[in-house]
MARNU-593167 format. One record per residue (C-alpha): z, x, y. Coordinates in steps of 0.5 Angstrom, whole numbers, plus 500, padded with zeros to 3 digits. Layout:
N
ZXY/...
END
This chain:
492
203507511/199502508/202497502/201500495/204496488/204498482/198493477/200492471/193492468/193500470/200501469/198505476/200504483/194502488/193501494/193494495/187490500/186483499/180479496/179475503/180480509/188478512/189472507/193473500/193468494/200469490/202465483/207465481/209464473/215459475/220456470/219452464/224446466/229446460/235448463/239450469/236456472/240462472/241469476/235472472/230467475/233469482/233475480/225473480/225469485/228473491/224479489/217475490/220472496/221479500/214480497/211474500/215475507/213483507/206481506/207476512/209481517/204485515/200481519/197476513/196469512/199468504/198462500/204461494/203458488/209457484/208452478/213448474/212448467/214440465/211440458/214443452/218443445/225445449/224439454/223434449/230438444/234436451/232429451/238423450/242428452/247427458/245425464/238428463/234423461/230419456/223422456/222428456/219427463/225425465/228430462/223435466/225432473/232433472/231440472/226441477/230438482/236442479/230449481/229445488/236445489/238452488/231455492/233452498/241455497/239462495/234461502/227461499/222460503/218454501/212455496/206452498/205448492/210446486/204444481/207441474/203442468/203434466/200433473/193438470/191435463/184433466/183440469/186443462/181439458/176441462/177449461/178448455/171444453/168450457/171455453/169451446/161450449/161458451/163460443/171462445/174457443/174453437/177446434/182445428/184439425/185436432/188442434/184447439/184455438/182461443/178466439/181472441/175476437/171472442/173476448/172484448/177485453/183482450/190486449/187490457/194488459/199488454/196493448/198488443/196491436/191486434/191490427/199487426/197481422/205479423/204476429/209470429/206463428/208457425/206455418/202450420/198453425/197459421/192455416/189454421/187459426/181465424/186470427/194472428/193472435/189467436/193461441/193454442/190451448/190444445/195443440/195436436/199429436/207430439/212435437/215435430/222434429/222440425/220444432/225440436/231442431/230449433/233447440/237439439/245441441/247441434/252437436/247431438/244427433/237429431/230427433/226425426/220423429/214426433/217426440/214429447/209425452/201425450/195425452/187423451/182428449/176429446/179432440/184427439/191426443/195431442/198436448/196442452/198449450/203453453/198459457/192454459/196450464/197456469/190457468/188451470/193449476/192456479/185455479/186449483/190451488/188458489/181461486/177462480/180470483/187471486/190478489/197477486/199475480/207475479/212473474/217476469/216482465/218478459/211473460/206479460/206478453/203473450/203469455/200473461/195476456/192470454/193467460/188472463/183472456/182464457/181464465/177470465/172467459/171461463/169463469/166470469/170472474/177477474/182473474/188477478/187483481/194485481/199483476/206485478/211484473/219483475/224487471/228483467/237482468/241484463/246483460/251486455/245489454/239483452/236480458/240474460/237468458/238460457/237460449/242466449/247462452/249469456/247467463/250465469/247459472/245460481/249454483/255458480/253465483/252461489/259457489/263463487/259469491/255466496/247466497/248472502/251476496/248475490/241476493/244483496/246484488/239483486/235486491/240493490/235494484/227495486/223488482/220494477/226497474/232493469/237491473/244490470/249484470/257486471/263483475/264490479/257490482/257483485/263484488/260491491/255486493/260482497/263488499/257490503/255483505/261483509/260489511/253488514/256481516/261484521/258489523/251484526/257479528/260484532/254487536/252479537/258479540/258486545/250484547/252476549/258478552/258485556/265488557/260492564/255495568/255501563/251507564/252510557/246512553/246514545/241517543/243518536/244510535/237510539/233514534/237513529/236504530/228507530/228511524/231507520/226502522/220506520/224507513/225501511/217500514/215505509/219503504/217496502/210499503/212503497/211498492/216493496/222498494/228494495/234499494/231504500/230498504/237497504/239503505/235504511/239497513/246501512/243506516/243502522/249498520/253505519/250508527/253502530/260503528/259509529/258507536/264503537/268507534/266512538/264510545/269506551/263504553/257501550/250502550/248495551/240497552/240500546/246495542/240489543/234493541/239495534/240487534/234485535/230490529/237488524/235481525/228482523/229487517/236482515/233475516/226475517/224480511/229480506/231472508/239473509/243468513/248470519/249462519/251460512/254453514/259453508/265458506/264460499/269462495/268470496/268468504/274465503/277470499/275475505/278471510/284470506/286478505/284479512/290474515/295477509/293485512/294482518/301479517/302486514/300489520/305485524/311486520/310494521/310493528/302495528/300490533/294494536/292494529/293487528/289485534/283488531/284485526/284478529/277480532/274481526/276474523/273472531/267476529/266471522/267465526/275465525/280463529/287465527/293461530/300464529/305458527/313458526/311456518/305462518/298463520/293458520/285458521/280455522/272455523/270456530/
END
């Protein structure tokens, strides 16, 4: 089956052939570095990683892009504030770290490139200068607008009423825009203390003066716009024309529309032939999100559920449906994890270790292990769908306990071959770890419920039930030491 995933610009699912035979290009709208990330961007995050390593074990090479956007109003809002920094690069720098950090703990492979904004004013001002000497762009008190009237295709991705004449702007750019939707590629001078206002900790004392870093430009000094910089900083570490283009559904407008007007403008050329967008995380039902103050930020998921967790929760939700937050599906989450965990353990242990020569075949596991193989195959063929891949996972999961449950004597030919397709599904495709060298909080928990029900097992006289499990705790890496004053364990 081959891969299909559903573009954004068709609203339809295609199938998906790549611009260069056995080579993908991916960029990737990455965060705008205001504040901590939180489960939101994971949620992204993690999905576009599966994507990558998907596109991988089908055999292509993929580039990936995914940019820091280290320039604007709610960085320079932040600045003087904690431990972030005095300059709103600075400030930028802090967070990016922070982004770093929490990639590297949830497992992500690295992307190839990380570009800032601030890194690309030359080529910003060179695609804008095209775009103003082509008749798409126009200058404005120092400032640089894209015509939207300029460009027949606009509105192709999002379908934005152009005829709506509220479209949000501020006072001031209103004066001097020609039409609503018109956006800034270059904008005037610094930020204005009435636009970091709207984003100062009113706790803190407010900025009255012009802040935020500036640069030279034919126009003036003054300051990129928002959309212009992933233009540029895509065209320079991919192509003029890439195969994926991802980030989250918020930004398919305005940010994505614009992006793709003001590329396509200036080059001639289709600026992305897929537009893959990341549905968003929900909470209480608005999308979770730093300027809501509703969020969850990754480091604490992390240390409270464990990386392995929280990425079992997002991806239990395919990237092209809303997800929604709550306590009860995270610990489903843990649950399962755990559950997958033993489980891949507990085979480990059998195949490394063979109780005998046994002569018994299961074929049921057998065909189940390869089944659930091509369904999960078919799955993420089926516009990387997630949620079944899971399922089809679970499915090996569930026929190997079967097994144990139901065999004196294993299958150990058919145990390696069902560990060694677990393995390639679990950790090379959906990027979990089997060897989290530090015990989360949800581990803990686990350990700890797993010794009481074992000292509760005991005190009834049940002790072929405590030894099995003593086994599982071996199985987790735990060892389990019976003491006068109680049990004590500790890491293998």
């Amino acid at each position: 089956m081959p891969l299909f995933i559903t573009n954004s610009l068709t609203g339809e699912k295609e199938e998906f052939k790549s611009i260069i035979p056995d080579s993908v290009s991916i960029y990737f709208c990455g965060l705008t570095v205001s504040d901590l990330p939180h489960l939101g961007h994971a949620r992204a995050w993690v999905h576009v990683d599966i994507m990558r390593r998907w596109l991988e074990c089908l055999g292509f090479s993929v580039t990936y892009v995914e940019n820091f956007t280290d320039i604007n109003e709610k960085i320079v809002a932040r600045i003087g504030e904690a431990e972030y920094g005095e300059s709103e690069s600075e400030v930028a720098s802090y967070f990016i770290n922070k982004a770093l950090e929490a990639m590297e703990s949830l497992g992500l492979k690295p992307a190839y490139v990380y570009p800032k904004a601030s890194e690309h004013i030359p080529e910003i001002i060179d695609i804008i200068t095209s775009l103003i000497n082509s008749n798409h762009a126009y200058e404005s008190n120092g400032s640089v607008y894209f015509d939207v009237g300029s460009f027949e295709s606009y509105g192709a991705l999002s379908n934005p009423d152009l005829k709506d004449n509220s479209a949000p702007t501020d006072a001031n750019e209103a004066n001097e825009k020609k039409h609503p939707y018109d956006f800034a590629l270059w904008k005037a001078g610094q930020v204005s203390p009435e636009s970091i206002a709207k984003y100062r900790n009113s706790s803190l004392p407010p900025i009255l003066e012009p802040s935020g870093d500036i640069w030279d430009s034919p126009w003036g000094p003054g300051r990129p716009g928002w959309h212009i910089e992933c233009s540029a900083m895509s065209m320079k570490h991919l192509s003029n024309n890439i195969d994926i283009h991802a980030g989250g559904q918020d930004l398919m407008f305005p940010h994505h529309e614009n992006e793709k007007a003001q590329s396509e403008a200036a080059t001639g050329m289709n600026f992305a032939n897929f537009w893959v967008h990341i549905r968003l995380l929900e909470t209480q039902g608005e999308k979770m999100s730093s300027s809501l103050k509703n969020y969850f930020s990754v480091n604490n998921a992390i240390s409270e559920f464990g990386s392995n967790s929280i990425k079992m929760f997002l991806i239990s939700t395919s990237y092209h449906r809303h997800q929604t937050y709550s306590d009860s599906a995270l610990h489903e989450a843990v649950e399962r994890w755990g559950r997958l965990k033993r489980t891949y353990f507990r085979t480990l242990n059998e195949v490394k270790n063979p109780s005998s020569d046994s002569g018994t075949v299961d074929e049921t596991l057998l065909n189940s292990a390869l089944s659930a193989k091509q369904k999960f195959h078919d799955s993420l063929n089926d516009d990387f769908n997630t949620r079944e891949a899971l399922v089809a996972l679970f499915d090996i999961t569930n026929s190997l306990n079967r097994h144990f449950d139901s065999y004196e004597e294993y299958d150990y030919s058919t145990l390696e071959l069902s560990l060694e397709i677990l393995h390639n599904l679990a950790i090379d495709i959906l990027g979990f770890s089997f060897n989290s060298a530090n015990l989360d909080k949800s581990s803990l928990d686990l350990i700890n419920s797993l010794i009481e029900l074992r000292e509760q097992e005991r005190s009834k006289g049940n002790y072929e039930k405590a030894d099995g499990i003593r086994k599982e705790l071996d199985l987790l890496g735990v060892i389990v030491e019976d003491t006068d004053n109680g049990p004590t364990y500790h890491r293998k």
